[in-house]
C-alpha positions in Angstrom: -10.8 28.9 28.4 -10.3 31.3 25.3 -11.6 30.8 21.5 -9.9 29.3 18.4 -8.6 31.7 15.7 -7.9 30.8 12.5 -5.4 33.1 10.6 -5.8 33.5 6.9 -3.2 32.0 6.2 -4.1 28.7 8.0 -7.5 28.9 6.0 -5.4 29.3 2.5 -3.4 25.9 3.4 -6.6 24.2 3.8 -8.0 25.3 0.7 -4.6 24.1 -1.0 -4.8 21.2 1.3 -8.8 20.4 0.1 -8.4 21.1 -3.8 -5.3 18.6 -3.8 -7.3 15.9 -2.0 -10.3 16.8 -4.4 -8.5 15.7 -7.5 -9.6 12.3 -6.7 -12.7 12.8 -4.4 -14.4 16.6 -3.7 -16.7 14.5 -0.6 -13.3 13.1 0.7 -12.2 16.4 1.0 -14.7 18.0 1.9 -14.9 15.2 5.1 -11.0 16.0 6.0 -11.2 19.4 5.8 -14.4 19.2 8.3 -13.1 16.8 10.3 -9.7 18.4 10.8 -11.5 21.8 11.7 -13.6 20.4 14.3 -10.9 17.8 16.0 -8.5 20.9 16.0 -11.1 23.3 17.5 -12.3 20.7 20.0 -9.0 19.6 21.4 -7.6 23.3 21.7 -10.5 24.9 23.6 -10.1 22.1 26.4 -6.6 21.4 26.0 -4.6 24.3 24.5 -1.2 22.6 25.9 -2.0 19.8 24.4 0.2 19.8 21.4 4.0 19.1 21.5 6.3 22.6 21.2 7.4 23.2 17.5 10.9 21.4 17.1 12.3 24.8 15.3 11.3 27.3 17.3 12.7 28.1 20.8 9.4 29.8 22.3 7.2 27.5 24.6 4.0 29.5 23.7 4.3 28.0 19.6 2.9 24.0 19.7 1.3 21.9 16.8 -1.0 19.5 16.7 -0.5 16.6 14.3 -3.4 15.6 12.1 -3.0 12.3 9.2 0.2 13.9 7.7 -0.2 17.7 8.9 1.6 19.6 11.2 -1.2 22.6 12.5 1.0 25.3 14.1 -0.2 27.4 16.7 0.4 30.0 19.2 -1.2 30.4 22.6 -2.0 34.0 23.6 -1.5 35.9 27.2 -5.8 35.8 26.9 -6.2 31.5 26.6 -6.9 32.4 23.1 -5.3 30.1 20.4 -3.9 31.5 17.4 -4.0 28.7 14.6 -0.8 30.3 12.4 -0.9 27.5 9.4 -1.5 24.1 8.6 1.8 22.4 6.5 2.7 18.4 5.5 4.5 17.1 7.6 7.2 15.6 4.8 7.6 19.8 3.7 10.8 21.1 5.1 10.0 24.0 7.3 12.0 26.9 8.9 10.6 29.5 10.8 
């Protein structure tokens, strides 16, 4: 079993993600933002595979887990460790 990393990036769309959310309610976004952290964490140390590949890509080691309306991209290293690579809406039109 390897460790969750979280890449900077990842931790800048949760900021973006919490200070939207706060506009209306800073202890409702302070709740997702732990909750999304820890049922991320929790599911990729046990289950790294878990997530579905990423439509656009063609590389099986890039998956995503969804969470409410949130695609969280990541990549599983040759170690079992899980690079978390960003956290996007759902309803944004990615490309890689």
């Amino acid at each position: 079993m390897g460790k969750v990393i979280w890449s900077p990036t990842a931790y800048k769309d949760i900021d973006l993600i919490a200070e939207y959310i706060a506009r209306d309610s800073v202890d409702r976004a302070a709740l997702f933002v732990t909750k999304l952290m820890e049922q991320v964490d929790a599911v990729l140390v046990s289950y790294p595979n878990s997530g579905r590949k990423i439509p656009e890509m063609n590389d099986e080691s890039w998956r995503e887990l969804i969470y409410g309306p949130y695609r969280i991209m990541y990549r599983i290293k040759e170690n079992d460790d899980v690079f978390v690579a960003g956290v996007i809406h759902g309803a944004r039109d990615w490309k890689p």
